[in-house]
N, CA, C and O atoms as a Tripos MOL2 file, in Angstrom:
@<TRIPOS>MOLECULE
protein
  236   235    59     0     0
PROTEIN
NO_CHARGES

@<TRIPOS>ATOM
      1 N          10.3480   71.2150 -102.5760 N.3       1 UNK1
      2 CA         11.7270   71.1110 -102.1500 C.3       1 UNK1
      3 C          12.6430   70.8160 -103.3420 C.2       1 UNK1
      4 O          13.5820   71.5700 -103.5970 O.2       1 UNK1
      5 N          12.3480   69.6000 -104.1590 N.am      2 UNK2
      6 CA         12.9730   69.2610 -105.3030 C.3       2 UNK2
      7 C          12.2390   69.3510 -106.7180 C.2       2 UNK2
      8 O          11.9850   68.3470 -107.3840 O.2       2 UNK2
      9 N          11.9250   70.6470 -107.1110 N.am      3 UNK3
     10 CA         10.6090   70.3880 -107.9970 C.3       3 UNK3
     11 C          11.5030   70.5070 -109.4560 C.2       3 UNK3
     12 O          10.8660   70.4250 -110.5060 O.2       3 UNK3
     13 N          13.0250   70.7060 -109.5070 N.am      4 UNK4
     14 CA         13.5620   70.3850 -110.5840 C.3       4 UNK4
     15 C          13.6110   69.1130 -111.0320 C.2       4 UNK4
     16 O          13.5600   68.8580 -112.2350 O.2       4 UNK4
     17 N          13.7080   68.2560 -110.1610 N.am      5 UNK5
     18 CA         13.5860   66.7640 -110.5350 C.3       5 UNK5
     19 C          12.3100   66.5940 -111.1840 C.2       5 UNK5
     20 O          11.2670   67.1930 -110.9200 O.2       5 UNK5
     21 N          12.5590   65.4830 -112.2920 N.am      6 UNK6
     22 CA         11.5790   64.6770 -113.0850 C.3       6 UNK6
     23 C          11.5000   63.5630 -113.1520 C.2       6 UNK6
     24 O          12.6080   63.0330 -113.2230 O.2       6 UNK6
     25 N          10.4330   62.6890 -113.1710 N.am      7 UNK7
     26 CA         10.9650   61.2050 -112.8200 C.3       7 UNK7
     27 C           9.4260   61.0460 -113.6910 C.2       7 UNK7
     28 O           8.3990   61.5330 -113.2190 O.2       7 UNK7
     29 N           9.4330   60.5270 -114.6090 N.am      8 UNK8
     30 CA          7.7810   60.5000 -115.3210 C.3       8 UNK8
     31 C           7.3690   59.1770 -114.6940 C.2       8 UNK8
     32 O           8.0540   58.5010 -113.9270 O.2       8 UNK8
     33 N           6.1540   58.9130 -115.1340 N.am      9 UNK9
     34 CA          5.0770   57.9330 -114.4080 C.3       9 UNK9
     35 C           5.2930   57.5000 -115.2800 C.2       9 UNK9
     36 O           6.0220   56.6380 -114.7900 O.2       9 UNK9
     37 N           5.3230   57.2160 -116.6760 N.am     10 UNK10
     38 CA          5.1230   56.6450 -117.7020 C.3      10 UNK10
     39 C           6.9900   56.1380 -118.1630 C.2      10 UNK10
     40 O           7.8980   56.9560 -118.3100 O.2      10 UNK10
     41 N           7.1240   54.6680 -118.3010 N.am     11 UNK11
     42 CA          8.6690   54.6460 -118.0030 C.3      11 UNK11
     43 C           9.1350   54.5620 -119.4970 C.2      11 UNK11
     44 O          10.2840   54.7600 -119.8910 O.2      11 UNK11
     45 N           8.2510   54.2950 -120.1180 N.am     12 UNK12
     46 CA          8.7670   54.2180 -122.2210 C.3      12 UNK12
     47 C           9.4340   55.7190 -122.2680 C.2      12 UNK12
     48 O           9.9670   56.0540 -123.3260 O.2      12 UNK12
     49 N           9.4220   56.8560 -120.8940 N.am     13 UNK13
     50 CA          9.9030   57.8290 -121.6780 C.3      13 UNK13
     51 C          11.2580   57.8340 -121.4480 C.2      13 UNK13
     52 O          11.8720   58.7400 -122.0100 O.2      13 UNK13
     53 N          12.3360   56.5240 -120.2980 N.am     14 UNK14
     54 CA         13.3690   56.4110 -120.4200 C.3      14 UNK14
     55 C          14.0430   55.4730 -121.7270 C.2      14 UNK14
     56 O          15.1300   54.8950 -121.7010 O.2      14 UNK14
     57 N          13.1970   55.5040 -122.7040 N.am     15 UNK15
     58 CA         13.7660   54.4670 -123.6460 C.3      15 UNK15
     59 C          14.6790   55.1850 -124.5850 C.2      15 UNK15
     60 O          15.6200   54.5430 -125.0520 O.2      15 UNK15
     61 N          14.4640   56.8680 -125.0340 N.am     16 UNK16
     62 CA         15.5050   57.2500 -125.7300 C.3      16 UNK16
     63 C          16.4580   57.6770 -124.5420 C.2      16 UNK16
     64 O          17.6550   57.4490 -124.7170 O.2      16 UNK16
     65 N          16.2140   58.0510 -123.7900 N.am     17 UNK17
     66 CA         17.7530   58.0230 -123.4460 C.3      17 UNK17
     67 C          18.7450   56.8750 -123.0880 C.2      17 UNK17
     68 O          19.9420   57.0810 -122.8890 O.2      17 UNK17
     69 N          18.0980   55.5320 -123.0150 N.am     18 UNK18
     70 CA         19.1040   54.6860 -122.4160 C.3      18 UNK18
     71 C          19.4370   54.3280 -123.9680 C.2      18 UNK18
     72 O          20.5560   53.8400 -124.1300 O.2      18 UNK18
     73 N          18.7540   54.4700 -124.9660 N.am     19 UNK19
     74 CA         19.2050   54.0070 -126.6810 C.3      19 UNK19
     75 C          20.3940   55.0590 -126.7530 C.2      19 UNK19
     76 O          21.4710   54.6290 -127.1660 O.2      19 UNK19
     77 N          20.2830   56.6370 -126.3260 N.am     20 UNK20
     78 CA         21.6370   57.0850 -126.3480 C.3      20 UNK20
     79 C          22.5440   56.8960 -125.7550 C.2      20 UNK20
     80 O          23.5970   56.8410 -126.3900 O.2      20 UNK20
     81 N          22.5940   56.6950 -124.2020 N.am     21 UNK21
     82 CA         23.4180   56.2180 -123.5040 C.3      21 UNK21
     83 C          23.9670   55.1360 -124.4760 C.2      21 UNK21
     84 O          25.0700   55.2500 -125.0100 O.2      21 UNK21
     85 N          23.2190   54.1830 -124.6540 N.am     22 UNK22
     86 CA         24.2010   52.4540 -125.5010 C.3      22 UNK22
     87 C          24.7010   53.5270 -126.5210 C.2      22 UNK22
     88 O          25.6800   53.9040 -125.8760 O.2      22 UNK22
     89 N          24.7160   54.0280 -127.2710 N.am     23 UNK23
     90 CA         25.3710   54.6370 -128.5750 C.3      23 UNK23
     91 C          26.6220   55.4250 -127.9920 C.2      23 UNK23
     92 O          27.7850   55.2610 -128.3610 O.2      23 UNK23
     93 N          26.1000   56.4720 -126.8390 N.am     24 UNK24
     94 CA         27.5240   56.7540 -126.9860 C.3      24 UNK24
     95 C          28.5160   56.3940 -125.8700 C.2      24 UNK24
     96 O          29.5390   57.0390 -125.6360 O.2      24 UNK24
     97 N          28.0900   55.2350 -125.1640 N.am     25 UNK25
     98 CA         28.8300   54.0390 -124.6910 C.3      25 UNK25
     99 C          29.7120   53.2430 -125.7770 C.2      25 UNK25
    100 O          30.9140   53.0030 -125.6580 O.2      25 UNK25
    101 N          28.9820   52.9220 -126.7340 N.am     26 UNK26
    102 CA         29.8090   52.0980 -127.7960 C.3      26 UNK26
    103 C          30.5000   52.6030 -128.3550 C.2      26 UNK26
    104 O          31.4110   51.8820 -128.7620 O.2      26 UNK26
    105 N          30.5850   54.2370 -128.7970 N.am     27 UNK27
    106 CA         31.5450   55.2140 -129.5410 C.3      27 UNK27
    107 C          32.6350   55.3340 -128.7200 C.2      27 UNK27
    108 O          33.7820   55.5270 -129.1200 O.2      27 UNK27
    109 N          32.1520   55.1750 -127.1020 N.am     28 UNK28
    110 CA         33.5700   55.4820 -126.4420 C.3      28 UNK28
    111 C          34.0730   54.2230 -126.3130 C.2      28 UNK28
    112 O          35.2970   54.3540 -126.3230 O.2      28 UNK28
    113 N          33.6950   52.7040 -126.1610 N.am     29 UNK29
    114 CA         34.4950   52.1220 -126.5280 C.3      29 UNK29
    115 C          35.1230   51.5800 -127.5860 C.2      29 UNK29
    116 O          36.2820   51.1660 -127.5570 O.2      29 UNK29
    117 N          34.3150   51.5630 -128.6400 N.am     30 UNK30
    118 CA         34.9520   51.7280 -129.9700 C.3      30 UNK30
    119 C          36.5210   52.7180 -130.5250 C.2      30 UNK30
    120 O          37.3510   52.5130 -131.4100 O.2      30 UNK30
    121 N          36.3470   53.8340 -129.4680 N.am     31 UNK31
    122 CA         37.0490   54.7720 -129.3620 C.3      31 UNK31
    123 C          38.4580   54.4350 -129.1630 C.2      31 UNK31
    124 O          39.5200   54.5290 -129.7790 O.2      31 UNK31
    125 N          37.8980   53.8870 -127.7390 N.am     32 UNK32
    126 CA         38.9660   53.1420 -126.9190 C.3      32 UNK32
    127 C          39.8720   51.9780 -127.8880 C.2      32 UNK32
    128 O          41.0750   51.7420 -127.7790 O.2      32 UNK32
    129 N          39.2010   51.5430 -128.5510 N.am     33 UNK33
    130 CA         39.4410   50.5790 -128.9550 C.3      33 UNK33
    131 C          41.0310   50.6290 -130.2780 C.2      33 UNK33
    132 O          41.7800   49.6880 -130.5420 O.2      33 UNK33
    133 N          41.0690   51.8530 -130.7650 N.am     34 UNK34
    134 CA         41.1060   52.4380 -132.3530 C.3      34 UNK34
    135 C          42.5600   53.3300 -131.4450 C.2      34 UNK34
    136 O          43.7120   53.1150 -131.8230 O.2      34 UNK34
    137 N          42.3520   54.0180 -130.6040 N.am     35 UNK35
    138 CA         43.4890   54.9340 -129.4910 C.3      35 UNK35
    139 C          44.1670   53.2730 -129.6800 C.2      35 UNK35
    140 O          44.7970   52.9640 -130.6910 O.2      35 UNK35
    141 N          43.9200   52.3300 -128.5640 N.am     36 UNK36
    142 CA         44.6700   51.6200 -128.0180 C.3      36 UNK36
    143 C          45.5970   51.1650 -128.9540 C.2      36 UNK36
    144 O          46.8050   51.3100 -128.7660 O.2      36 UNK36
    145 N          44.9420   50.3960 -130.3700 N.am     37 UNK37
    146 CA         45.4680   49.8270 -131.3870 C.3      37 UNK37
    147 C          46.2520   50.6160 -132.0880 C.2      37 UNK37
    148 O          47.3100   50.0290 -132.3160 O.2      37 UNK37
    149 N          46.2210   51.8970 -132.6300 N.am     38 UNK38
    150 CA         47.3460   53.3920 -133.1900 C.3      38 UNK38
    151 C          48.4380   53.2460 -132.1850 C.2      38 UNK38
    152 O          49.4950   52.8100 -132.6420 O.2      38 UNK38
    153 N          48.4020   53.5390 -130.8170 N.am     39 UNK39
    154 CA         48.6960   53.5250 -129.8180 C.3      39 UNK39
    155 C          50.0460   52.0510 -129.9420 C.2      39 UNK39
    156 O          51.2330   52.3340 -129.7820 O.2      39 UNK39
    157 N          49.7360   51.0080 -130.1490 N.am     40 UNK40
    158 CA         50.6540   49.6800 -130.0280 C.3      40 UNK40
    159 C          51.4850   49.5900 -130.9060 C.2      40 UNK40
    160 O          52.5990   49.0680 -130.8520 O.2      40 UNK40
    161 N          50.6840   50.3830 -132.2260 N.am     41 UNK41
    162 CA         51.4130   50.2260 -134.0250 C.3      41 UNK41
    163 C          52.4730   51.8180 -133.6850 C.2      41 UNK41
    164 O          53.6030   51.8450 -134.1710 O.2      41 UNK41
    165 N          52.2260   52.4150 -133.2740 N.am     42 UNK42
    166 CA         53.2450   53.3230 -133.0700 C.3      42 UNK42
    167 C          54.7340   53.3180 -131.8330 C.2      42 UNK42
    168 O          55.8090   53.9130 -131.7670 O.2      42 UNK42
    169 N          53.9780   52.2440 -130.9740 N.am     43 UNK43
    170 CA         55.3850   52.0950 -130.0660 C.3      43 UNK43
    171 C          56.1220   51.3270 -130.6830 C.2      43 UNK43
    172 O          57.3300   51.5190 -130.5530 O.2      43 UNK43
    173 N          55.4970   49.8030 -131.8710 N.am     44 UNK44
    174 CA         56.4240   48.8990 -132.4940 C.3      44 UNK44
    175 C          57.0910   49.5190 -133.6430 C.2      44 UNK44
    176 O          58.0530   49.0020 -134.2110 O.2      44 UNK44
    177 N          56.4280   50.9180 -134.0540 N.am     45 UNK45
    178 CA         57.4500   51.5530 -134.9860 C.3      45 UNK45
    179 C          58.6750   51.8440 -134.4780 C.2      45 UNK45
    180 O          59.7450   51.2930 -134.7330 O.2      45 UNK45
    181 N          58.3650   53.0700 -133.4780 N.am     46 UNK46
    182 CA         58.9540   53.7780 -132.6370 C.3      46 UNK46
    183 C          60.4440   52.4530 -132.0180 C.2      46 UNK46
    184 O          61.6470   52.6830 -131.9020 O.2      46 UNK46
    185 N          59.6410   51.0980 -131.7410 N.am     47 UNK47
    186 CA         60.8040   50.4860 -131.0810 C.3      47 UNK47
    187 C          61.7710   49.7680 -132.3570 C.2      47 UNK47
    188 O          62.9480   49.4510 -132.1830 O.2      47 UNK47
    189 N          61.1050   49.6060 -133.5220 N.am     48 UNK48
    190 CA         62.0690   48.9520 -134.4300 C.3      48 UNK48
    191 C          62.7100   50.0000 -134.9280 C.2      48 UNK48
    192 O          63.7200   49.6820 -135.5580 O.2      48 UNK48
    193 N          62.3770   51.6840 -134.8450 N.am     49 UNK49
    194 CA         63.4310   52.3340 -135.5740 C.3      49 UNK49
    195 C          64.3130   52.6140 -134.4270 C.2      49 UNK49
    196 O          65.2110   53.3900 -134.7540 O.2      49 UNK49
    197 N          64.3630   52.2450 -133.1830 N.am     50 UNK50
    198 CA         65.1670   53.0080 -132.3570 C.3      50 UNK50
    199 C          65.6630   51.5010 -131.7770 C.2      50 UNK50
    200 O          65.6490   51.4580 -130.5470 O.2      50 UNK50
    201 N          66.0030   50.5290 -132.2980 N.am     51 UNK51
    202 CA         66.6800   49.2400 -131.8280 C.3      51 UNK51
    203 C          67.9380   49.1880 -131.4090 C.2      51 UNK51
    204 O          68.2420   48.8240 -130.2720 O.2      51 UNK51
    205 N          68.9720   49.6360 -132.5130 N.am     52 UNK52
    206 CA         70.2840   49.6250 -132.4670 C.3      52 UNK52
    207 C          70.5220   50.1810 -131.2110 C.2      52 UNK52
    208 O          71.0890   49.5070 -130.3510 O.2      52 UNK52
    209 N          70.1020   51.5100 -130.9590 N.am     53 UNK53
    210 CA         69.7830   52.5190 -129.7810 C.3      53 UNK53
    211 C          69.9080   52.0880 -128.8270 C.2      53 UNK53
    212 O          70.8560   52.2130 -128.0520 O.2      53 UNK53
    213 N          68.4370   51.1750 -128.6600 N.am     54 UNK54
    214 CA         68.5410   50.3880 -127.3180 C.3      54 UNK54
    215 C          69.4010   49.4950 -127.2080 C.2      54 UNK54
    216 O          69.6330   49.4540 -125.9990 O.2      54 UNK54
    217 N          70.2900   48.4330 -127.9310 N.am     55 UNK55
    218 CA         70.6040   47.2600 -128.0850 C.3      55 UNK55
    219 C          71.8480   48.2800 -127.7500 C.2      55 UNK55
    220 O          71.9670   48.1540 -126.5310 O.2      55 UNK55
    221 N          72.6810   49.0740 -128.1200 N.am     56 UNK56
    222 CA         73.9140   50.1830 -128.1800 C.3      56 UNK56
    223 C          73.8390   50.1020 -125.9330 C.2      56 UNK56
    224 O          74.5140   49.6770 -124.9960 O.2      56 UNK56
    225 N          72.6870   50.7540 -126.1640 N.am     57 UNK57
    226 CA         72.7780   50.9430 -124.1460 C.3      57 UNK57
    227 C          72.6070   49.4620 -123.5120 C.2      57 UNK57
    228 O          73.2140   49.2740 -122.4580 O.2      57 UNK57
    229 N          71.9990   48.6070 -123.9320 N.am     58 UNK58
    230 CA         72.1580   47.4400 -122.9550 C.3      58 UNK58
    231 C          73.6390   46.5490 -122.5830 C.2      58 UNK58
    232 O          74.1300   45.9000 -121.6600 O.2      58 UNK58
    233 N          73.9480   46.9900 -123.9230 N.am     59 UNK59
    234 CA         75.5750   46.0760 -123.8850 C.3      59 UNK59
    235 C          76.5880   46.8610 -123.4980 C.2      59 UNK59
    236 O          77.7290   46.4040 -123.4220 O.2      59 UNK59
@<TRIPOS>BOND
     1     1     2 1
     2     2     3 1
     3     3     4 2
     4     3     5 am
     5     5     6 1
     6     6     7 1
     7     7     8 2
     8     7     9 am
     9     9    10 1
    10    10    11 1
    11    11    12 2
    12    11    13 am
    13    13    14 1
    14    14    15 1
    15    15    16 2
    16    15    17 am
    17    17    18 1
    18    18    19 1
    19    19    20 2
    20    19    21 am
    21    21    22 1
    22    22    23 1
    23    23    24 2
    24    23    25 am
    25    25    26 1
    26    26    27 1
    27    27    28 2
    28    27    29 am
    29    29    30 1
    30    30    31 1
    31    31    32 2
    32    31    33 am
    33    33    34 1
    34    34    35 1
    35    35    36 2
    36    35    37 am
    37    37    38 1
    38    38    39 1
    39    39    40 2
    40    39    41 am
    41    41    42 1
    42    42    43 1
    43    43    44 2
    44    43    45 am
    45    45    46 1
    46    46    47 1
    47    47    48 2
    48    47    49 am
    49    49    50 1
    50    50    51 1
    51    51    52 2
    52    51    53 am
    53    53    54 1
    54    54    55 1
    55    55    56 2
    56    55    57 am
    57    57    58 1
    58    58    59 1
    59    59    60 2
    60    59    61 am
    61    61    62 1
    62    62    63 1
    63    63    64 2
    64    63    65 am
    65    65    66 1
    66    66    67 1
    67    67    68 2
    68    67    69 am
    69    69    70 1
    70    70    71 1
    71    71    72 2
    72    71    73 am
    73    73    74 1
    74    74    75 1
    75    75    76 2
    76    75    77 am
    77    77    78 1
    78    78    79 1
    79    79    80 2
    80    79    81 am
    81    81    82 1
    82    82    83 1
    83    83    84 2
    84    83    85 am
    85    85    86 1
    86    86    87 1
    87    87    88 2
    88    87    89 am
    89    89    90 1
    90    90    91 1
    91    91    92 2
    92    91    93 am
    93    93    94 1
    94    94    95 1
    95    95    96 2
    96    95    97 am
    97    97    98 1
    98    98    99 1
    99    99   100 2
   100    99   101 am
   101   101   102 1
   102   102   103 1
   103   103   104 2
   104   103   105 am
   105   105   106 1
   106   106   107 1
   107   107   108 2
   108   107   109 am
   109   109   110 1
   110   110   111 1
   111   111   112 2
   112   111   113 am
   113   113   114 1
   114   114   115 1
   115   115   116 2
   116   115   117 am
   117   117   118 1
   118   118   119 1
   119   119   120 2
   120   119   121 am
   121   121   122 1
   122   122   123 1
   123   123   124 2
   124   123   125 am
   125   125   126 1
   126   126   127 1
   127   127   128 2
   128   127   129 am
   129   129   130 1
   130   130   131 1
   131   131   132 2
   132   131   133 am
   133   133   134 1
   134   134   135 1
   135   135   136 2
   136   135   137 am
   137   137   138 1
   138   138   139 1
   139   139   140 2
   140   139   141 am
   141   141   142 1
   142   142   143 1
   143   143   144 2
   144   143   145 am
   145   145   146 1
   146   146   147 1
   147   147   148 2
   148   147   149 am
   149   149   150 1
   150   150   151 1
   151   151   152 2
   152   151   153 am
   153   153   154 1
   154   154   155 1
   155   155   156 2
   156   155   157 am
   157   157   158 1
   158   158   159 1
   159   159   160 2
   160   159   161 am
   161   161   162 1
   162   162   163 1
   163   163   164 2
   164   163   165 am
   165   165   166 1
   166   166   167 1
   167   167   168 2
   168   167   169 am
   169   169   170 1
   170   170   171 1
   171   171   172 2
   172   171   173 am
   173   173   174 1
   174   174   175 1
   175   175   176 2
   176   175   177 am
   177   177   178 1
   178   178   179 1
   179   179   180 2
   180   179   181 am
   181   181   182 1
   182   182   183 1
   183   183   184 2
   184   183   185 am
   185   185   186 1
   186   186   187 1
   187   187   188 2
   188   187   189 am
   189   189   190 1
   190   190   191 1
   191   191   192 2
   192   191   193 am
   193   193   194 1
   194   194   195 1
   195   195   196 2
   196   195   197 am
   197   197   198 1
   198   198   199 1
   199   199   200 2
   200   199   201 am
   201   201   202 1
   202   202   203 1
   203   203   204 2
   204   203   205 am
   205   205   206 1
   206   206   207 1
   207   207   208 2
   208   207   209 am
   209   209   210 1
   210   210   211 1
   211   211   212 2
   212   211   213 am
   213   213   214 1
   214   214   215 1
   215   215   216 2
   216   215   217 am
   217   217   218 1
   218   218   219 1
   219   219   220 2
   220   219   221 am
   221   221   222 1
   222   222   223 1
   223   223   224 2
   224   223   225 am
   225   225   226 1
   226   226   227 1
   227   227   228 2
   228   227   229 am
   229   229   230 1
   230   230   231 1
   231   231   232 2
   232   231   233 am
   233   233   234 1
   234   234   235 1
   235   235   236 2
@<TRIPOS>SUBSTRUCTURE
     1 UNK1         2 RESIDUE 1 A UNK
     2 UNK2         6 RESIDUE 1 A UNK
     3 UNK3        10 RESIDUE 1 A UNK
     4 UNK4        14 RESIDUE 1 A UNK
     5 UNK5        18 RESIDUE 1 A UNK
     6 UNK6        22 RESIDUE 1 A UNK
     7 UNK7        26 RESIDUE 1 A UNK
     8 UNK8        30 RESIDUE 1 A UNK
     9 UNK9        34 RESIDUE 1 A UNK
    10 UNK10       38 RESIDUE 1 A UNK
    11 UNK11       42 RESIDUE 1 A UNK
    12 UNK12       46 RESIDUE 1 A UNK
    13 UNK13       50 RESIDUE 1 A UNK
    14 UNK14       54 RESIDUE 1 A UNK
    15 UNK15       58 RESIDUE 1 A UNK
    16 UNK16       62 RESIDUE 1 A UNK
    17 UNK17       66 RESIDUE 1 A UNK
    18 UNK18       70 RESIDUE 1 A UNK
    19 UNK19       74 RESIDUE 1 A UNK
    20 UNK20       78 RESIDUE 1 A UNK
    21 UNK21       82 RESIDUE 1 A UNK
    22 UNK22       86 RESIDUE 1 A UNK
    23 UNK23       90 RESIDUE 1 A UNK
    24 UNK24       94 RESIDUE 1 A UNK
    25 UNK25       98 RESIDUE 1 A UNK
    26 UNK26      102 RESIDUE 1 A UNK
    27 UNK27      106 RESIDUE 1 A UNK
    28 UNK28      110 RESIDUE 1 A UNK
    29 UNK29      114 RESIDUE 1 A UNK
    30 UNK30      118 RESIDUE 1 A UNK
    31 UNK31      122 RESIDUE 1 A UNK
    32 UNK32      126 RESIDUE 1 A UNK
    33 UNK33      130 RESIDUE 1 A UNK
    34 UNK34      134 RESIDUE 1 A UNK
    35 UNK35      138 RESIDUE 1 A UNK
    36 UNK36      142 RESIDUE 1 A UNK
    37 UNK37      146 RESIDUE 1 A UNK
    38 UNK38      150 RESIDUE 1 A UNK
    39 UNK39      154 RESIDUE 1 A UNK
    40 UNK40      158 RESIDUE 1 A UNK
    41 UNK41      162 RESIDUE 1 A UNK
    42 UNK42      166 RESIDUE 1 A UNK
    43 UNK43      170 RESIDUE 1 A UNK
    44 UNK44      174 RESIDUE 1 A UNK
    45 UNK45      178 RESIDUE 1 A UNK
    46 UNK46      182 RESIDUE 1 A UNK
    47 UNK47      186 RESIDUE 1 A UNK
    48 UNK48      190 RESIDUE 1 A UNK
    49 UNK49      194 RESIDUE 1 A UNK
    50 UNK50      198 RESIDUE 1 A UNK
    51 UNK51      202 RESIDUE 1 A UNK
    52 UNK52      206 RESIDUE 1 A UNK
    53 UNK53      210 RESIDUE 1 A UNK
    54 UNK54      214 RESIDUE 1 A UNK
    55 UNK55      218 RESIDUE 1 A UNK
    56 UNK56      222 RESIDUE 1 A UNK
    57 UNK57      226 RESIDUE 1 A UNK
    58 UNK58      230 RESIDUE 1 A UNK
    59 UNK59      234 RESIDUE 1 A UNK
């Protein structure tokens, strides 16, 4: 019925894949990490060159 499935008897043979899983778990949050931080340094650019701007519309 399901003879594509594999599931080994022997379980050391899930050990490389969960070592890749952690690796590219950590790349994506590492990832995450590097986006978020570019990400914060570019809105505080973005907001100190465009101050007057805003400070012009609030008043």
């Amino acid at each position: 019925m399901m003879e594509f499935l594999y599931f080994p008897e022997d379980k050391t043979e899930y050990i490389p894949a969960v070592i890749v899983l952690v690796i590219f778990m950590l790349g994506a949050v590492l990832a995450m990490y590097f986006f978020i931080k570019h990400s914060k340094k570019e809105a505080k650019k973005v907001e100190e060159q465009y101050q007057d701007k805003l400070d012009e519309d609030h008043d």
